[in-house]
N, C-alpha and C positions, 0 to 999 in steps of 0.2 A: 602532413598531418601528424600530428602528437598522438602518441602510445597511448592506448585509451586502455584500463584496465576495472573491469567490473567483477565483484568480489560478493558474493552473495552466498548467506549464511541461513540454512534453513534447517531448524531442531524442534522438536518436540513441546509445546509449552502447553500449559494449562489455561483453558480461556473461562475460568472461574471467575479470576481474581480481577482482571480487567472488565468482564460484565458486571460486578456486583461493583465496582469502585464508580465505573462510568455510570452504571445505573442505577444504584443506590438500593442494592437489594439487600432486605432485612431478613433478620431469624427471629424466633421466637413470640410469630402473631402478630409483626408491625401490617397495620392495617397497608391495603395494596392500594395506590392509585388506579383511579377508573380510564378505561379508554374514552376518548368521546370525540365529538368531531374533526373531520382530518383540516389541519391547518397547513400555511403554506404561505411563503415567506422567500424573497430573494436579496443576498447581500452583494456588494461588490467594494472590493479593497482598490486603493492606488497604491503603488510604486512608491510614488512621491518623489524623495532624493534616492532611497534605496538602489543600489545599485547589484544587490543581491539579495537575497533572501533565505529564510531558515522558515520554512512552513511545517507545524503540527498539526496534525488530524487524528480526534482520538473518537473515535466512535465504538460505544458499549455493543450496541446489537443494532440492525438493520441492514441499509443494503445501499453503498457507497460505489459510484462511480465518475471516475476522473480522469480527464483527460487537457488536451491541451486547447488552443485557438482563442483564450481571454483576451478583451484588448485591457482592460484591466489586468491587474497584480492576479486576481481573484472573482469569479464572476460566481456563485452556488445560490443554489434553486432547494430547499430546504420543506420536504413536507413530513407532517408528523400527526398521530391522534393523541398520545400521552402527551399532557402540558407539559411537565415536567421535562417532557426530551429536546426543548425549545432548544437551539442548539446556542452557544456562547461564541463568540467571535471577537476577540479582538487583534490589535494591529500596532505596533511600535517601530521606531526606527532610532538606530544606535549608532553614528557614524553613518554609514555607505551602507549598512548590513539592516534588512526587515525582519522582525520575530514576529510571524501571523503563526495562531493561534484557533483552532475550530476544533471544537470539542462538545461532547451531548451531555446535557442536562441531568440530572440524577433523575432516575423512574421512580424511587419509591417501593419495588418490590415489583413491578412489573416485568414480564419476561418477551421476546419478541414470539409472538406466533399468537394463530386463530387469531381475531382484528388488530393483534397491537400495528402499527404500521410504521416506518421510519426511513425515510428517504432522502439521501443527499446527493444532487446532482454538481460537481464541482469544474469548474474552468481554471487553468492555469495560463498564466501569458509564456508562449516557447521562446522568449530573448533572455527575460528574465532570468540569470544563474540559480538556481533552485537546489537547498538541501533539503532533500522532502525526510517527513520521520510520520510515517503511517500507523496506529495503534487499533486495532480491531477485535471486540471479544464475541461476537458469534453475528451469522450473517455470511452474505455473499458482497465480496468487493469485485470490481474491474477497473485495475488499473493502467489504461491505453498512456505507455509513456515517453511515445517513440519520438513525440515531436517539441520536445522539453527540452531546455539548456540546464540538463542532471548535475550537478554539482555533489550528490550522496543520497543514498536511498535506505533509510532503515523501515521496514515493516516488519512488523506484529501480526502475526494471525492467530485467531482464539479457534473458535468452532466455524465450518463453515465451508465454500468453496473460491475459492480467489484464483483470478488471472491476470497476470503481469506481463506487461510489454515492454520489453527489451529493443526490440531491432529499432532503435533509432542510430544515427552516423553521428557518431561520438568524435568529438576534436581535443575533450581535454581528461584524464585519469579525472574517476573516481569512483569511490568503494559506495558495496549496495548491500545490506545485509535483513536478508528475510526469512523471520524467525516463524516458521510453522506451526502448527497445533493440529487440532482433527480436523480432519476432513480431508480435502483434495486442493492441490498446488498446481497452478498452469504456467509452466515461465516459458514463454516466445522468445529466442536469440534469432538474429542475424544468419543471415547463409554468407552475405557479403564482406564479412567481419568474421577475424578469426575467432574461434571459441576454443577454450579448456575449461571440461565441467569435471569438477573432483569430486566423484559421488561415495558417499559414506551412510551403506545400510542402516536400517534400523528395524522398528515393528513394521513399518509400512513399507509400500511397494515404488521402484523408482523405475521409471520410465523414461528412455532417451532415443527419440525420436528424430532418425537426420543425422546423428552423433554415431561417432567405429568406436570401439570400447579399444584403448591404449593403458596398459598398465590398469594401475587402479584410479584412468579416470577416463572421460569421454573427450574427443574431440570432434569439428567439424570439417567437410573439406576445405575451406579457407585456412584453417591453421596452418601459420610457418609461412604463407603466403602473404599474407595481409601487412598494411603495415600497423596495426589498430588490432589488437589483441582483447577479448573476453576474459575472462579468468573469471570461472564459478565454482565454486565448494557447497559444496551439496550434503547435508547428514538427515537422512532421513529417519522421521519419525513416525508417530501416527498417524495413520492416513495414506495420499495418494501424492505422490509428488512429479510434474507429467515435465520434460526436459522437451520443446521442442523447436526445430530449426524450422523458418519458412522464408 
């Protein structure tokens, strides 16, 4: 098996800029789009020639979860009450290489909570090589991504609470970079699979769960053992960021 090396970067951001961009929120008295009834809608992408893929998810506010088992490229279940948040979808192919593309609608000045509602249920195919690049500005995500052929993992968190799953049996390197905001971080590593987590304080509180504190970073008991290596760097910011081994 190939040295598998996970790299995950997690800092403090502002989840301002990405809700008001994804959802089009105005100043100065632009009238608000109204909630209304909840709509609901399902896409599904093929592969086609692709023989890898580069998938984008950018979601303002709501509440995204994603996991694996598509016999499709892409299978997502899509409900919403703001028209506006209709979500956009599209799909190219360059070469061997896919650029899908799923991102939410401009709101208008709407904010998520009391009825606004926003739901994405997504499937990914796990043969499929996948650079995932997740963009989130407030909301709750779950991201189950144990049984993915990961090729790169960048996320975004704005406001909110997110959980990330790691413990999948990795065969080939590659770097995962997940950039915090407020709220609370859950990243799930391997027991089976060596880890080294490089934690770096901040405002908020880091928790490592499963992990012996080494120098100024964490490891698990598989470390040095394994032939398949973790590597997480960790800088905490606001909020809650929870390190845990199962």
């Amino acid at each position: 098996m190939r040295r598998s090396m996970v790299h995950l970067v997690v800092v403090a951001v502002a989840a301002t800029a990405l809700f008001a961009g994804a959802c089009g929120t105005q100043r100065g008295g632009t009238q608000q789009q109204q909630v209304g009834e909840m709509q609901r809608e399902s896409r599904s992408i093929q592969a086609e020639n692709a023989q890898s893929v580069r998938a984008n998810l950018k979601m303002g506010a709501g509440e995204l979860n994603l996991t694996g088992g598509a016999d499709q490229l892409m299978e997502g279940d899509f409900s919403y009450n703001v028209a506006d948040w209709k979500p956009k979808v599209s799909y190219e192919v360059s070469g061997e290489t896919g650029e899908l593309m799923v991102r939410q609608g401009s709101g208008g000045g709407v904010r998520l909570g009391g009825d606004a509602r926003n739901e994405w249920d997504i499937l990914f195919n796990d043969e499929v090589p996948t650079d995932l690049v997740v963009q989130m500005g407030a909301g709750e995500s779950d991201l189950d991504l144990d049984s993915l052929t990961l090729t790169g993992l960048d996320l975004h968190m704005g406001a909110g609470k997110t959980t990330v799953d790691l413990t999948g049996d990795y065969g080939q390197d590659f770097e995962a970079s997940i950039q915090g905001g407020v709220g609370e971080a859950t990243v799930l590593l391997p027991s089976e699979v060596g880890v080294r987590a490089k934690a770096q304080g901040g405002i908020g509180k880091i928790n490592a769960e499963g992990l012996q504190h080494e120098g100024n970073s964490y490891v698990n008991d598989a470390y040095g053992d394994s032939d398949v290596t973790l590597r997480v760097d960790v800088q905490g910011g606001i909020g809650e960021i929870n390190l845990e081994v199962v």
